[in-house]
C-alpha positions in Angstrom: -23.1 -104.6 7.9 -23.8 -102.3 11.3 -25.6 -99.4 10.5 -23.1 -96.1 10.3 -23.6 -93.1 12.4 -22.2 -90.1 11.5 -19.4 -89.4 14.1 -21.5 -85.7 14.5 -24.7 -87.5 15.8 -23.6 -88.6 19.3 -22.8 -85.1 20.7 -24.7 -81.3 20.1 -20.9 -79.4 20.1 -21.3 -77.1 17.0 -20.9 -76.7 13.7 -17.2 -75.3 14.2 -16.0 -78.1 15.8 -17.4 -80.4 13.5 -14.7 -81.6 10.3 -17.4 -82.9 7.8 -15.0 -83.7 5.1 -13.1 -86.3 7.9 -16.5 -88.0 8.8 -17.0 -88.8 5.6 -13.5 -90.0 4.8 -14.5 -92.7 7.9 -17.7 -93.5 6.8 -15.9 -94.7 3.4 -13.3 -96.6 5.4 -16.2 -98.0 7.2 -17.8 -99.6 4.5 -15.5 -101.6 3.8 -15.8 -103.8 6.9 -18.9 -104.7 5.7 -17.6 -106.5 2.1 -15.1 -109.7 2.1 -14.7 -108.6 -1.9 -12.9 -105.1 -3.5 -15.8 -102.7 -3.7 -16.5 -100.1 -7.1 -17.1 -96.7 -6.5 -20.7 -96.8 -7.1 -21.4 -99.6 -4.4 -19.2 -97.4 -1.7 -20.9 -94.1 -2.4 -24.2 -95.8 -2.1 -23.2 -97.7 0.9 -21.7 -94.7 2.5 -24.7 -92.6 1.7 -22.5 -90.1 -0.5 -22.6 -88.5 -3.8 -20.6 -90.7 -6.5 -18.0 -87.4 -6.9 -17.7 -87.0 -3.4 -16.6 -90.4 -2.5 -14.1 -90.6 -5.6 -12.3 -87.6 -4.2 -12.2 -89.1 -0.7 -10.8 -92.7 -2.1 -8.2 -91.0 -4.2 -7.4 -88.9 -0.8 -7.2 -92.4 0.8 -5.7 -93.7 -1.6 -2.5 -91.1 -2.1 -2.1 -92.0 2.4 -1.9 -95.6 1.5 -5.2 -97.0 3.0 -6.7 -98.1 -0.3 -6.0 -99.4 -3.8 -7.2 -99.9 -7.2 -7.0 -101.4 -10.2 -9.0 -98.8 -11.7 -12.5 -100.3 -11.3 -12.1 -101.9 -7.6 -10.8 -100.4 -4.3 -9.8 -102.7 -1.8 -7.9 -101.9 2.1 -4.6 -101.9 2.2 -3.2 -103.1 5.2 -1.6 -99.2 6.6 -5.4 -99.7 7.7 -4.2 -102.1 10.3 -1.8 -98.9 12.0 -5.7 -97.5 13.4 -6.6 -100.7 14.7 -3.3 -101.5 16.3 -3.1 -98.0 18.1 -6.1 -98.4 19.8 -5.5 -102.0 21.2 -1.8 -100.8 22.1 -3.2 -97.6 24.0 -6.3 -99.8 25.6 -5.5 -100.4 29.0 -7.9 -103.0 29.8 -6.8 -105.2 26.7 -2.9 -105.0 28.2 -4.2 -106.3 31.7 -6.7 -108.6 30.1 -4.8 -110.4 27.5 -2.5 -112.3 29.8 -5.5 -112.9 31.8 -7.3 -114.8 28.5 -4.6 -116.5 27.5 -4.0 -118.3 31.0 -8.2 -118.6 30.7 -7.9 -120.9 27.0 -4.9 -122.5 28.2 -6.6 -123.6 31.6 -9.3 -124.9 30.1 -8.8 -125.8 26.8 -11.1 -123.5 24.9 -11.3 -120.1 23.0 -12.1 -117.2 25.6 -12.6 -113.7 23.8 -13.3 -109.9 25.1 -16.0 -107.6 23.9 -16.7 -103.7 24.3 -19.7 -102.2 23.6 -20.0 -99.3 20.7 -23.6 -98.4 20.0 -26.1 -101.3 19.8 -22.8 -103.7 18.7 -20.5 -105.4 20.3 -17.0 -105.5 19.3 -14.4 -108.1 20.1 -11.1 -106.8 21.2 -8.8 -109.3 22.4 -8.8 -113.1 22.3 -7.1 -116.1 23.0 -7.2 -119.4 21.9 -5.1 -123.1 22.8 -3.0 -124.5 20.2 -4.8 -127.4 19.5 -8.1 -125.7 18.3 -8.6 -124.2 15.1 -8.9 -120.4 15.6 -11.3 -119.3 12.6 -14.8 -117.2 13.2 -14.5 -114.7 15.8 -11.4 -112.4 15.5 -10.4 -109.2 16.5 -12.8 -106.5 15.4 -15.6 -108.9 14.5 -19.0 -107.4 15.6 -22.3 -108.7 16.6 -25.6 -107.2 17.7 -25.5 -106.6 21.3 -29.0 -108.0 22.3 -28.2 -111.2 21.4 -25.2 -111.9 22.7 -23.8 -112.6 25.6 -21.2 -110.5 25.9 -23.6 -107.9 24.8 -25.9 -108.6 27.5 -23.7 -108.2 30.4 -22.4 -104.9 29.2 -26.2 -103.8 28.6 -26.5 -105.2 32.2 -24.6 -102.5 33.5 -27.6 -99.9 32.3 -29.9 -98.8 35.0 -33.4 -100.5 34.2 -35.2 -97.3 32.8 -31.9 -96.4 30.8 -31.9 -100.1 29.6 -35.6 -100.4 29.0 -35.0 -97.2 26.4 -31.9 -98.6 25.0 -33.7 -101.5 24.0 -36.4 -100.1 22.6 -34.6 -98.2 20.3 -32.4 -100.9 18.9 -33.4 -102.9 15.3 -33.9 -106.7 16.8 -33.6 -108.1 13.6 -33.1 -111.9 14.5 -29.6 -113.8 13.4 -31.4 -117.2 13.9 -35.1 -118.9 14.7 -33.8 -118.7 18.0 -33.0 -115.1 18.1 -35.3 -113.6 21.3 -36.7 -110.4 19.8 -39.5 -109.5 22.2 -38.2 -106.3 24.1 -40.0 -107.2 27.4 -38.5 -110.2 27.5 -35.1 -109.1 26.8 -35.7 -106.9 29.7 -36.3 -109.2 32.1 -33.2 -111.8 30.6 -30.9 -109.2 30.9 -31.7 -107.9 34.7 -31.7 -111.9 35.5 -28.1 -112.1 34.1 -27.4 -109.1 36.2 -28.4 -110.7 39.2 -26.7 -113.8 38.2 -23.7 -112.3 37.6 -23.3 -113.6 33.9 -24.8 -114.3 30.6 -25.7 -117.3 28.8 -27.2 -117.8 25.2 -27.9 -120.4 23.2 -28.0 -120.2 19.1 -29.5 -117.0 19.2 -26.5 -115.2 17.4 -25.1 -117.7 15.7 -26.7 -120.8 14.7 -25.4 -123.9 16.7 -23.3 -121.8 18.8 -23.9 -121.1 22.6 -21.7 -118.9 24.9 -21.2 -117.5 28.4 -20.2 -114.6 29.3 -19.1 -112.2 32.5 -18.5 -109.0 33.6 -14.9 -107.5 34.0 -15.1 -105.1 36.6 -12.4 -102.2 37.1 -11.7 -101.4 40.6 -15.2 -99.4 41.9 -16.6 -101.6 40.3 -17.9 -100.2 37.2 -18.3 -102.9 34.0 -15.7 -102.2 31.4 -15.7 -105.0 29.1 -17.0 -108.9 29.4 -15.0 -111.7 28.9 -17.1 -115.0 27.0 -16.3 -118.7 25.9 -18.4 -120.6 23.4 -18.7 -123.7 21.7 -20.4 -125.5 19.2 -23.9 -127.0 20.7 -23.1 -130.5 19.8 -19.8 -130.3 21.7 -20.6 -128.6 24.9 -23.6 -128.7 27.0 -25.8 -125.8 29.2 -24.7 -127.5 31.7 -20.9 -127.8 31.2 -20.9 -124.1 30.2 -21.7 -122.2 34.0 -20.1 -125.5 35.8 -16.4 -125.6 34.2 -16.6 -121.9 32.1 -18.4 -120.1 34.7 -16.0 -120.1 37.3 -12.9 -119.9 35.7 -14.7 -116.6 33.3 -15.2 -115.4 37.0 -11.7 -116.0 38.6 -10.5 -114.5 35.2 -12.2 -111.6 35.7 -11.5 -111.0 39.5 -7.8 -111.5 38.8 -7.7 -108.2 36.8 -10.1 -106.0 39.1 -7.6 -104.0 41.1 -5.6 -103.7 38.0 -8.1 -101.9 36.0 -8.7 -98.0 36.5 
């Protein structure tokens, strides 16, 4: 599960402006992304960093709205959760102009095609698309991966100034997700200013294992980075090669098609 941050610890506004009771209602809700299986109260508080009393309050305050339920030993989501989620992706404007792009992407070429935002050291996936004859299972809406090994993640770190990127990375945890997980920070430094220069990203089993992906840069109008589109496959069904000479460009034309749409 990602590491939480308190919403407080990305800005210095003070104390008056801070709701400490609400941040710790969201770190609750939180934690449940990171369980498949109905949680006790003892496993949330811990996971949530919270006093056992604390966190009962805030899941019978959640509970009373409608975002959780029990049967008296285990809370689980209900799905009024799904209202948070679905107000962001219908107020996002680059998911509106992107989606159509995606789907004409997948159906083009007969793949899954997926967008990713950064948020912290993660990336999460925000819209996707997929052809009707492939099994959609795996990557979904909301699923999040470490950013340094992705690539998605490394085109939107691309974006960084190399000082500001060489920091960024040396603060991040590059715990590795497979054997081929690259971990040394120099060398992630100099992969991700080549994929800037190349204009995309690829990377091979080193988030998932037997999965490699490519990924661009969607660009609004000045030019600024704003998301990154990707396709993957499994390693034994698409080649390196096959990857950057039929995903590459179409990722790219994607992309382009959406550029003067996006402010």
């Amino acid at each position: 599960m990602p590491k939480l941050k308190r919403v407080g610890d990305a800005d210095n506004r003070g104390a008056t402006d801070f709701i400490e009771s609400l941040d710790r209602g969201l770190r609750v809700l939180e934690v449940f992304g990171g369980s498949r299986q109905p949680m006790t109260l003892s496993d949330l508080a811990k996971a949530a960093d919270l006093p056992r009393a604390t966190a009962r309050r805030i899941l019978f305050t959640l509970e009373r709205a409608g975002f959780v339920a029990t049967d008296g030993k285990l809370f689980r989501l209900m799905p009024r959760v799904l209202v948070l989620a679905s107000s962001y992706l219908a107020s996002n404007h680059v998911v509106s102009v992107l989606q159509p792009a995606l789907d004409r992407l997948s159906g083009e070429a007969q793949e899954i095609s997926s967008m990713a935002i950064l948020d912290g050291d993660d990336v999460v996936f925000i819209a996707r698309a997929s052809p009707t004859r492939i099994f959609s299972a795996g990557i979904d809406i909301g699923y999040r991966l470490p950013a340094f090994c992705t690539s998605v993640g490394r085109v939107l770190l691309s974006r960084l100034p190399d000082d500001e990127l060489a920091v960024a990375l040396d603060k991040m945890d590059l715990a590795p997700l497979t054997p081929f997980t690259v971990t040394d920070k120099k060398l992630l430094l100099k992969t991700i200013i080549a994929d800037r220069a190349q204009g995309y990203s690829l990377v091979d089993r080193e988030a998932e294992p037997g999965f490699r992906s490519i990924s661009v840069p969607v660009r609004r109008y000045d030019g600024t980075i704003v998301a990154a589109i990707n396709m993957g496959a499994h390693v034994d069904r698409v080649s390196s090669a096959e990857m950057t000479e039929r995903f590459l460009p179409r990722l790219r034309e994607a992309a382009a098609s959406v550029k003067s749409m996006l402010v």
